[in-house]
N, C-alpha and C positions, 0 to 999 in steps of 0.2 A: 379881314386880313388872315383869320385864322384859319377858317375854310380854305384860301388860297395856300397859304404853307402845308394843309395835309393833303390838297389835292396833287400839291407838286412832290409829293414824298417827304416832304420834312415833317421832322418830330423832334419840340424841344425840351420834351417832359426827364426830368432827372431819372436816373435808376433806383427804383427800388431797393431799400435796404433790410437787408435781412440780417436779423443780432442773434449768434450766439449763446446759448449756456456752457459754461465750460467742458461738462459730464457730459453735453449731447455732442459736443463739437469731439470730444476726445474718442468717447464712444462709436462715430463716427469717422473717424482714421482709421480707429483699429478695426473694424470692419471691412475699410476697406483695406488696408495692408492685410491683414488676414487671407484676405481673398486673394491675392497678389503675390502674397509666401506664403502659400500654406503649407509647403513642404521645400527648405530651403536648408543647402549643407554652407555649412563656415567655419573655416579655418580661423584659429587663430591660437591663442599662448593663456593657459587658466593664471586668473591673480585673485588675489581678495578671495579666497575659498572660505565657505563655511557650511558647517553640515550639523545643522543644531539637532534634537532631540524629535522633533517632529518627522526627521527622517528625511526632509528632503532640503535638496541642496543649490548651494546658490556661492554662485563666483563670476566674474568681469572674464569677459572675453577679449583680449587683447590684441591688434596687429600697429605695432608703429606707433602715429599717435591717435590713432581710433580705435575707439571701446564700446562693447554694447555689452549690458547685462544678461546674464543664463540664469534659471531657474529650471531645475529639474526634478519633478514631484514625486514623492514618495515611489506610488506607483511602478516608475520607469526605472528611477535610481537603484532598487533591490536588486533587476535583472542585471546590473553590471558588474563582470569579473575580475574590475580593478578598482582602484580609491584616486577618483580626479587630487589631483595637488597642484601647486603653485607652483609656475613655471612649465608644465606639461603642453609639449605641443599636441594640440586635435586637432579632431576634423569634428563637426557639431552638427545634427539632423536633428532638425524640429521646426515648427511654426513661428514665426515673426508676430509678435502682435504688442499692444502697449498695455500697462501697469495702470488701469486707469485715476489709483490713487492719486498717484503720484505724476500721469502723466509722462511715464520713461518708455520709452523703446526700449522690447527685451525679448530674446527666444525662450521657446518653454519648449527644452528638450528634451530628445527621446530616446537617444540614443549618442553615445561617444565614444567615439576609439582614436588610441589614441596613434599620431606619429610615430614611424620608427618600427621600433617595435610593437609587435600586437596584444591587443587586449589581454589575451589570456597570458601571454608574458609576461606584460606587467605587470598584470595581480601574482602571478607566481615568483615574481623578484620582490613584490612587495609584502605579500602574507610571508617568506621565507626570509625577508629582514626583520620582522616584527617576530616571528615565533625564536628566532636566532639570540637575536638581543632577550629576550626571558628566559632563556638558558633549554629550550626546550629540546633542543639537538645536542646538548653536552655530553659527551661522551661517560662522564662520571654517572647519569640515571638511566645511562641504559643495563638494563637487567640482563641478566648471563640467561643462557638457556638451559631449561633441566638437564639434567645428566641423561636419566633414562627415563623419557617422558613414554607414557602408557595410554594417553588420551588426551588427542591434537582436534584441537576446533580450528576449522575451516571456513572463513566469511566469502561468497562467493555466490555467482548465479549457477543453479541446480545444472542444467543446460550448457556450461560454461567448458570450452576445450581443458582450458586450464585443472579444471575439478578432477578430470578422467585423468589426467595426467600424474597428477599428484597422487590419484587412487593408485595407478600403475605401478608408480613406486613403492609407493609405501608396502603396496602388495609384494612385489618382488623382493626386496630387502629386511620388511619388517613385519609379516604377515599377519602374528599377533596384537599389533597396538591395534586400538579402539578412535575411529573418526567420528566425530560431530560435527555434521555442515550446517552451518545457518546460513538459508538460502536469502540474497539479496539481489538487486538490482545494481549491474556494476557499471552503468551506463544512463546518461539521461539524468534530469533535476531530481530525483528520488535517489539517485543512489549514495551520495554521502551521510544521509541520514538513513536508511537501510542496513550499511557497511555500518558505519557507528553503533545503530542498535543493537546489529551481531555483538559486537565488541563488548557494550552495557551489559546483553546478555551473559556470554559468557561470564565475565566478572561478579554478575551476582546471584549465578548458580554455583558457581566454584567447581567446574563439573570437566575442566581440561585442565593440561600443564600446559600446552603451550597455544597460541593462536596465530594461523596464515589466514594471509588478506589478497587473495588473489585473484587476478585478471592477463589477459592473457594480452598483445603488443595495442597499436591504435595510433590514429594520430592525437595531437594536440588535444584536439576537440573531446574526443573518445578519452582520454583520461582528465578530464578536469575537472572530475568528480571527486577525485583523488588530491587536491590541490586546495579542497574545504578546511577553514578556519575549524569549525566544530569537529570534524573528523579526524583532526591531527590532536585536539585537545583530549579530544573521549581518548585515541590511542596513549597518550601522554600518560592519562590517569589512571589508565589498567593495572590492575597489580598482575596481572599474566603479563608473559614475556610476548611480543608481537613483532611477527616477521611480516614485511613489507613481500609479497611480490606481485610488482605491477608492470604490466608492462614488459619490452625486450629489453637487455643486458643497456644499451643506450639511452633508454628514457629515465626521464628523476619524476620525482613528484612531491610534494611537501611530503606525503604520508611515507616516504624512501628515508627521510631525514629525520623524523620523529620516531619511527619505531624503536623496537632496541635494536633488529637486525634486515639488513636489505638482503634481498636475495636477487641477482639479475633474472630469473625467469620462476616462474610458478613449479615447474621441476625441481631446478634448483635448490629450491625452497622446502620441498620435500626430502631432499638427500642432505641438508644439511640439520632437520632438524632430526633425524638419526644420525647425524652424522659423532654425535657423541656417544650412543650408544654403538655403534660400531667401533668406535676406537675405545670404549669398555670391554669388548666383548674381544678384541683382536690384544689387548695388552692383557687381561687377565689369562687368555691361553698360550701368551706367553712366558706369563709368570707361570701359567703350567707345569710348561714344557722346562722353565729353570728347575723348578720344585720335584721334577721327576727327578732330573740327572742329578740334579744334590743329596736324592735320599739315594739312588741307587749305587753314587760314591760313597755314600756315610755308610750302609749294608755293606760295601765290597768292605771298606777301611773295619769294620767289626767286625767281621768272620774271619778276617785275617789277622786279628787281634785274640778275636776264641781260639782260633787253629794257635797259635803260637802259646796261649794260656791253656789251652789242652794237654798239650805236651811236658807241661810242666809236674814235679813231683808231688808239689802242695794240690794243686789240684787232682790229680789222680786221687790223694789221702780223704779231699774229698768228697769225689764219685762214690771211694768204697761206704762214708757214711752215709750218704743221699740214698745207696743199697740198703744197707742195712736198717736206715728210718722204713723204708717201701716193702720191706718182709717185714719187719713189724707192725706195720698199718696194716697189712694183708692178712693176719695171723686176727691183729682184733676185729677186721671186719667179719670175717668168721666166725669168730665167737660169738660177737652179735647176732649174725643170721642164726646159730644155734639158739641162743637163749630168747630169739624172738619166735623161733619154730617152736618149740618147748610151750611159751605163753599164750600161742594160739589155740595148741593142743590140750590145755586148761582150763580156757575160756570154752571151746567146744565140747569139755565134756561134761563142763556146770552149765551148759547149753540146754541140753538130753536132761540131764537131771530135772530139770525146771521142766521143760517142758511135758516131762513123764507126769509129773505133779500136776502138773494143769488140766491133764487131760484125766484124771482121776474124780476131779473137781468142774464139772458142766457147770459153766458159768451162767450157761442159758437158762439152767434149773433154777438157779440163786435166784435171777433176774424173774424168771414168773411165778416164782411165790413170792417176790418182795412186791412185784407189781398187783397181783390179786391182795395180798394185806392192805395196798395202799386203795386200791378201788373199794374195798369194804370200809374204810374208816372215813374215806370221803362219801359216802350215802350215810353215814351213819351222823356224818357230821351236818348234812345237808336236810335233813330230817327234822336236829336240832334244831337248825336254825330258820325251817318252817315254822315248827313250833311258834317259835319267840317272836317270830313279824306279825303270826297269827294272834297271838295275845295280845301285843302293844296295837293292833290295829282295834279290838274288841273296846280297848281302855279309852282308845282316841275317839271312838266313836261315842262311848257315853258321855265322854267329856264333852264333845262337840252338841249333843244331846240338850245336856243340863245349860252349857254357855247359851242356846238360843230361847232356851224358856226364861231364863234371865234378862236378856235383852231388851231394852225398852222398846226398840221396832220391833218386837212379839208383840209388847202390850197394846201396840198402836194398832198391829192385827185386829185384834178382840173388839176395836170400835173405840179406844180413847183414842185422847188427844191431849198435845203439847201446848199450853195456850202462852203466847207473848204478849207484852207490853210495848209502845211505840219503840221504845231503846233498845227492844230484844230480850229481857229480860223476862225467864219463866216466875208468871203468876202460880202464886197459890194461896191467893186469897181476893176474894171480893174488894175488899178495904186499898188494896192498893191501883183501883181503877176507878174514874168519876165518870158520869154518863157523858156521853158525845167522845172520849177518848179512844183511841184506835187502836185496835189487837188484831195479831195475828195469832193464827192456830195449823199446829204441824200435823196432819194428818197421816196415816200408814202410807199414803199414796197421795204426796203433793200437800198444797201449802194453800189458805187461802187469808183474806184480811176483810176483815170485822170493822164497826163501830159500836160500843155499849151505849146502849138505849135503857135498857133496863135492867136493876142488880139486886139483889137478896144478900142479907149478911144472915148465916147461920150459924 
């Protein structure tokens, strides 16, 4: 019967079952959705945001009443210009795949921008409500600019229209002040930390009064270097005054609102930071131009005040004394020139007298018979004192003489000897050594050791 059912095509055998592990089955999904989105965009509305310390972040993706979970790793999350929050419409790029913990459907995104308005907007309405609310725009900490500042740092690319600019003016208006450029990157992911270290710099060399931050117009894109969290803080912290100019007369930028001063263009910015010593220098020749025509009122108003006291009878009474003092000053100056001509004339003729005296008296003669007296007393003395080294050397040497014939190392010369006992002790008697005991004996030359064998007492 059974042959019969497979020759006619039938087959009654069940289907094979194949079981599951949970990890291979899930694993297995996510493979294949993987393969299926692996690059998939979704709109939807962020809820449940959270962005723990590890850096990366994770929020429900909302449309209606369907929700799927995001995760976005460290990695990805650093490159973005704004802080996802709750309620934001996106648009969402990334891979579709599952949690295999857990078993959820979730995207692991890579990228978000948001609705509406764009990314870089909204990190710029969002870092500029956050530095706002800490007071970092208050009009009370922004710092006045120097009066008459003498040495401007410039943060800026070397290369930069804006530099040449600001050289031009300064040149033409202020030819004297002293520039420091700290060359940076004013464009691209290095440059808010470039810009910033200028700013570090400058502050702790203490080497400018004032500091421009300048870049020349751009779009969006091209200034949101200028829109960094850290670079509006470093600007904050400055103790120099910092002028913002970025950009054309129309662009903002976080770093426009934290400075202590915006300037609409990088020019600008140079005419305004003279702009106080030009108005020192145009009021003080002002004050000039007062100070002339006040003194040369006050001279008219007092010669017309002498001319009128001139005239007068007191005063004539006294001219004639202010005369009469000026012949008497003249009369003693005279005298004095006489009685100092006089004392010249006294001194030059006790001059001549002296010197008639001296030349009576050759000094040069005193001097070589005092010199020959003094060369014969010194041979005479040097003689002496031959002599007496000659004697004391005679003395020394007997003495040295008589010391060596004295010496015991004479007598050891001659062929004695020093004789010891084991302790060291100098023998000088037979009695105080028993045969077999050990002696040494000091010879003129060297030392040798003995045993007593045999002894004589005499």
């Amino acid at each position: 019967m059974s042959s019969l059912s497979d020759q006619m095509g039938f087959n009654f055998r069940g289907p094979e079952r194949r079981v599951w592990k949970v990890r291979d089955l899930v694993a297995a999904v996510r493979s294949h959705i993987e393969r299926e989105y692996s690059d998939a965009w979704v709109e939807g509305e962020i809820s449940n945001f959270r962005a723990p310390e590890s850096g990366h972040l994770y929020f429900t993706l909302k449309d209606g009443n369907s929700q799927i979970r995001v995760v976005m790793f460290r990695s990805s999350a650093r490159l973005l210009r704004f802080r996802p929050a709750d309620g934001l419409q996106v648009v969402i790029r990334g891979r579709v795949t599952i949690y295999e913990d857990r078993g959820e459907l979730q995207i692991a995104a890579e990228y978000i921008e948001p609705q509406g308005a764009g990314s870089l907007q909204l990190a710029f309405e969002q870092l500029k409500a956050k530095l706002e609310a800490e007071g970092l725009f208050a009009s009370e900490r922004k710092k006045p600019l120097p009066s008459l500042p003498s040495r401007i740092g410039v943060v800026t690319s070397a290369q930069a229209a804006a530099l040449r600019d600001i050289l031009n003016i300064l040149e033409r208006r202020h030819h004297s002040v002293n520039i420091l450029i700290y060359p940076a990157q004013v464009q691209g992911d290095a440059a808010s930390h470039e810009v910033a270290a200028g700013v570090r710099y400058f502050n702790q060399h203490d080497n400018v009064d004032v500091i421009i931050i300048a870049r020349g117009g751009g779009s969006a894109e091209d200034l949101a270097s200028f829109n960094d969290e850290a670079l509006a803080r470093s600007i904050a912290a400055s103790e120099i005054p910092v002028i913002s100019a970025v950009g054309h007369e129309t662009d903002f930028t976080i770093t426009d609102f934290v400075a202590d001063l915006r300037a609409p263009t990088p020019s600008a910015a140079a005419e305004l930071v003279i702009r106080s010593r030009q108005e020192i220098e145009d009021q003080a020749a002002t004050l000039h131009e007062r100070l002339s025509r006040a003194m040369r009122y006050r001279l008219l108003m007092g010669r017309q005040a002498l001319t009128e006291l001139a005239q007068h009878g007191a005063f004539a009474r006294m001219m004639e004394l202010i005369r009469q003092r000026q012949q008497k000053l003249d009369d003693l100056v005279h005298r004095l020139e006489l009685a100092e001509r006089q004392l010249l004339q006294q001194a030059h003729r006790r001059w001549e007298t002296i010197s008639s005296a001296i030349r009576h008296n050759d000094l040069r003669l005193v001097l070589s018979g005092t010199r020959k007296e003094l060369d014969s007393q010194t041979a005479a003395l040097a003689a002496v004192a031959r002599n007496v080294l000659l004697q004391h050397r005679v003395r020394l040497e007997r003495f040295d003489t008589a010391l060596q014939s004295l010496s015991p190392l004479a007598i050891l010369d001659r062929g004695y000897a020093l004789v010891f006992d084991s302790s060291g002790k100098l023998l000088k008697s037979s009695d105080a050594v028993s045969i077999g005991d050990e002696i040494s004996a000091r010879l003129a030359r060297g030392q040798i050791q003995a045993a007593v064998t045999k002894k004589h007492t005499t």
